[in-house]
N, C-alpha and C positions, 0 to 999 in steps of 0.2 A: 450362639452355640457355646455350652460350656466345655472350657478346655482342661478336658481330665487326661490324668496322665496315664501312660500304660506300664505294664509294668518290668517292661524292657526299657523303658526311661526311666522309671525309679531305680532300678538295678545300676544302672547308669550311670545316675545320677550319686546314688552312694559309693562307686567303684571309684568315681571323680573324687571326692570329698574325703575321702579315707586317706587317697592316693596324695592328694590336698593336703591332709593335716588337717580339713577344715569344717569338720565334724568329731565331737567327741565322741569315743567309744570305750560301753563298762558293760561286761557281758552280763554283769548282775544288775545293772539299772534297766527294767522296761521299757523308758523312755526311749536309750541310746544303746542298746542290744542289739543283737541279728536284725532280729523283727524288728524292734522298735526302729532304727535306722531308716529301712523299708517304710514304714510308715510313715516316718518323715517327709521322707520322698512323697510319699503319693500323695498325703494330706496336704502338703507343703508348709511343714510348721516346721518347728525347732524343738526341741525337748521339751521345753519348759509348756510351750502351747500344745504339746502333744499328751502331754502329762495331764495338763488340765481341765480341757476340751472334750477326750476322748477317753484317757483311761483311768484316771485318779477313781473316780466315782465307783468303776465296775470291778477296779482291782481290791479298792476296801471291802466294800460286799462280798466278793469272792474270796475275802481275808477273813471275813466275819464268821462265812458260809463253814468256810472248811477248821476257822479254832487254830491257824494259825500265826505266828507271829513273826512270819516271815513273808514279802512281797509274791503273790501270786505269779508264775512264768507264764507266757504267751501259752503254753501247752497247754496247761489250766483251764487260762480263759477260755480259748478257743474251746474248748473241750465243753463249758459251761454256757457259753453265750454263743456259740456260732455250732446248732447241732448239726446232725446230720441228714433231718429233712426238715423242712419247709426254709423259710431266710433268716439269714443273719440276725439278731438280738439286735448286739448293741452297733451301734452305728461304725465303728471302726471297723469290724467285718465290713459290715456295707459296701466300704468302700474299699477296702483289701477285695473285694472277690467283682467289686467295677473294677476295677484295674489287672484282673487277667488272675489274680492268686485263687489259689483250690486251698478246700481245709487242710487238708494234709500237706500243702508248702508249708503254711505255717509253721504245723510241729516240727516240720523236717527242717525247714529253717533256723529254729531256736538252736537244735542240736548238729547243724550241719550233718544231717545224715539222711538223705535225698543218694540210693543208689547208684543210680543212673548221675545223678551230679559227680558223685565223690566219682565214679569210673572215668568221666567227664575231665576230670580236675588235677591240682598238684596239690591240693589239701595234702596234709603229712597228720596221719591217726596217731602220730606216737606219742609219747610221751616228753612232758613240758615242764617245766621247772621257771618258777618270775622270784626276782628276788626283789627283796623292797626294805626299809632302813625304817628303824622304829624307834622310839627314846625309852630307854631304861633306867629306872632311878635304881642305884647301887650305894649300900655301905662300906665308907671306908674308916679305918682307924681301928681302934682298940673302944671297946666298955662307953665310958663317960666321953670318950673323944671322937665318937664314931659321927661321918658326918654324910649329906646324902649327894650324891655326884650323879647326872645325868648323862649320861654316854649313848650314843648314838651306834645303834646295832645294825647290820645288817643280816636276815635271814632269808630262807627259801624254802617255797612250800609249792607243790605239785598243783599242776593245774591241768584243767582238759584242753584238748586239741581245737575244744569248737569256743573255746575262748578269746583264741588265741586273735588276732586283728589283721595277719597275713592268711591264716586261713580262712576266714570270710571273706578276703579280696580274693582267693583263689575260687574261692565256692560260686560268689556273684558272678566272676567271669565266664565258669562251666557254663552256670545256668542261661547266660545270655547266649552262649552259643549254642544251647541246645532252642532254645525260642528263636530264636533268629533261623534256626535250621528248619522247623518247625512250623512256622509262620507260613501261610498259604503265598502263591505269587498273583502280585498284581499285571495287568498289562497298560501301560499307554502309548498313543498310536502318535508317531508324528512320520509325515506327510505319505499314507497308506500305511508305514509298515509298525507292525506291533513287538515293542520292546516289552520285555518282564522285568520285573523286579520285586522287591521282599522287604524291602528298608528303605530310609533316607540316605543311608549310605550309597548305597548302588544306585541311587536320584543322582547324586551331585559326580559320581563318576558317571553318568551319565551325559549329564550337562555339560561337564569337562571332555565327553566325547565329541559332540556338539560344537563346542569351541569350535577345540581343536580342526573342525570339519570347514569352521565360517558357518555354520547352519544356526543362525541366530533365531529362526523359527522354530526349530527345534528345542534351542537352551530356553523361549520363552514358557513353552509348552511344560517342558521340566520346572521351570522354576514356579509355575503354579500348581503342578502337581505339589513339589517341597509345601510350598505354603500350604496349599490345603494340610495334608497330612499331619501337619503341625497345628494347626486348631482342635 
């Protein structure tokens, strides 16, 4: 059986990583964007293989398409390869919409503006300010003795809200609690009586219920419930 992800683990999965340090994030690179990050996750690549594999090809074409000379946003794409009836285009839809994503996450993703999430969330809409340090080559002197000196500037230039790298950690977490809320309930039965659940989480306090009881036949029962769920 192939073990694909969903996409309350990829959500997850990037919540971990961000929280980590252990993913890079540039709201302007597709690679390592909103979306791109998410597709990391699911595809299970890194930028560079997600770049390659999945979007380099479909982002030139759609650069070529529209005459510009600037990288295509997920909103584009989606927009040109993943319409709105019959399937997915290009393969990276494909697999964004196996793992649980609708076209409309997508765009709502790129710009974190999912209402139901932002109501959801601590996302902050307001306004952001990044400052960043540049070299400046300056003349100094008079006429014939003027000479050219390098100074290291600090400036600040306004940015948006869905740029920002806290507010997608805030935005992923809404979403997960709104899918997790979401999420149908399962039932597994140990010894006649029927327990419910909705996640792995509420498995292993389960199990940890079990313990706690000495009902070892019970924690066995839970712990191949976990394992299945995980393939």
């Amino acid at each position: 059986m192939e073990n694909k992800i969903t996409l309350i683990e990829a959500l997850k999965a990037v919540v971990n990583a961000l929280e980590n340090d252990t993913v890079e994030y540039d709201w302007y690179q597709i690679s390592h964007c909103n979306c791109g990050l998410v597709a990391q996750a699911i595809t299970k690549t890194d930028k560079e293989t997600l770049n390659d594999i999945y979007l380099n090809d479909i982002s030139i074409s759609l650069q070529s398409k529209i005459d510009s000379e600037y990288t295509p946003g997920w909103s584009q794409m989606v927009k040109e390869y993943c319409p709105l009836t019959g399937e997915p285009i290009a393969e990276i839809f494909q697999k964004l919409y196996s793992a649980g994503m609708k076209r409309e996450d997508i765009a709502h993703l790129e710009y974190l503006s999912d209402p139901k999430i932002l109501a959801a969330s601590t996302v902050n809409t307001g306004t952001y300010t990044k400052t960043y340090t540049v070299d400046e080559i300056r003349e100094t002197g008079w006429w014939i003795f003027k000479k050219e000196h390098t100074f290291r500037v600090q400036k600040t230039k306004a940015i948006n809200y869905y740029e920002v790298k806290e507010n997608l950690l805030a935005y992923l977490k809404a979403w997960i609690g709104i899918l997790n809320k979401e999420r149908p309930a399962k039932t597994i039965v140990v010894n006649g009586e029927e327990y419910k659940y909705r996640n792995s989480l509420q498995l292993e306090n389960l199990k940890k219920h079990f313990l706690k009881m000495e009902n070892y036949e019970g924690v066995t029962i839970v712990q191949k419930e976990i394992d299945r769920i995980k393939l």
